[in-house]
N, C-alpha and C positions, 0 to 999 in steps of 0.2 A: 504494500500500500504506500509505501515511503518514498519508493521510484513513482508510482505514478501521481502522487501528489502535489506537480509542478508548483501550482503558487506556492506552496508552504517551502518547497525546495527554492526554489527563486529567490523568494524573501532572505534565505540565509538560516530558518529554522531548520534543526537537526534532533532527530531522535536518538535519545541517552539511552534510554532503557523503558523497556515495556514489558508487560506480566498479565495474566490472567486480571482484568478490572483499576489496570493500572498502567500511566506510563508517564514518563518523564520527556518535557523536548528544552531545548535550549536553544539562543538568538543572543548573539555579540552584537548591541546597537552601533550601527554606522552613520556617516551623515546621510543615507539614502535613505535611512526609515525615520529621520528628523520633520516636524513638521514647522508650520509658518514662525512658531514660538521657540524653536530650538531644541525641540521634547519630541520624545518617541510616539508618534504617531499613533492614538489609541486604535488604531485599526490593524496597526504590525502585533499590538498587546494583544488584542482578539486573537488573529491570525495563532500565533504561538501557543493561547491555551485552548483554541480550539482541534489545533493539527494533536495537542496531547490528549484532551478527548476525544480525536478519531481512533488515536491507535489504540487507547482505553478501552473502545468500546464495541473494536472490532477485534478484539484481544481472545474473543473466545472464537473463531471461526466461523461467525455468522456472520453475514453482510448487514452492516448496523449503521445507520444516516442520523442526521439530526433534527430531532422535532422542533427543536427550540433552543435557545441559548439567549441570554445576558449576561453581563461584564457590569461591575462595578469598580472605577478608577481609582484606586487611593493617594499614588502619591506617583511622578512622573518617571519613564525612562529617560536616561540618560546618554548622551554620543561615547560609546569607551564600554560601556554597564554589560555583564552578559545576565540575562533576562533568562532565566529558570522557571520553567511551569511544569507543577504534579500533578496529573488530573488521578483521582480515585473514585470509581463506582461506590456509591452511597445507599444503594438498592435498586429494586425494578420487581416489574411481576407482567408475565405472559412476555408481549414483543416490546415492551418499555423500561427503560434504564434511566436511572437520577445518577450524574455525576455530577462531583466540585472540581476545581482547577485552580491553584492556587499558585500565584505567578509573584513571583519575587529578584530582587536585584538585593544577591547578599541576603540578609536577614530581613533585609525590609520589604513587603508586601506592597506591592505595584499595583495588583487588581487581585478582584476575586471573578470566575466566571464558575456559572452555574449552567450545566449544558443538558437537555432530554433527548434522549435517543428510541429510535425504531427500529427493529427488528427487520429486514426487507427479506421475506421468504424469496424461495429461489435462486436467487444471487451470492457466488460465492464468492468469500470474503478474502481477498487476498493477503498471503499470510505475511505479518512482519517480519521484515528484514530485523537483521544480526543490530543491536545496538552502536553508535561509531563512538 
């Protein structure tokens, strides 16, 4: 899923590590993901914990999309910052999934994203790549 996930590749997001309802990605802020204010673009923030709740939640072998997601901003990226997001499965029942993603530079919490997932019968889930 990691190859074929060009935006999230593009952007400079890379996956750490991923597990059964879990997975880690990380992003080195550049000046290309700066916006008009000098700050990491809340849309590269998105980007990065939601690429961690894809591989989260296509972590069990089932092809698994997103219902829904929001982000809340807490404090800005930085040009230089590498931007760490854990997303963890918080539960589900039938074809739906509650994850959190919790996106930090160092200690300090950047955003919080909360993402719902569907189940997409049929379609198989392409398995993750090796962690880099």
């Amino acid at each position: 899923m990691e190859y074929a996930d060009v935006a999230a590749r593009e952007a400079g997001v890379r996956l750490v590590d991923v597990g059964p309802g879990h997975a880690t990605t990380a992003l080195t802020v550049t000046d290309k993901h700066l916006n008009g204010h000098g700050i990491c673009h809340g849309g590269y923030v998105f980007l990065l914990a939601d690429a961690a709740f894809a591989y989260a939640c296509n972590s069990f072998g089932v092809s698994t999309v997103a219902a829904g997601a929001d982000v809340t901003f807490l404090r800005p990226g930085a040009a230089g910052e590498e931007l760490v997001a854990e997303a963890r499965r918080l539960g589900g029942a039938g074809r739906s999934g509650l994850y959190d993603v919790t996106v930090r530079a160092g200690d300090a919490v950047v955003a919080e994203f909360r993402g719902r997932s569907r189940a997409v019968p049929g379609l198989a889930a392409p398995p993750p790549p090796p962690p880099v």
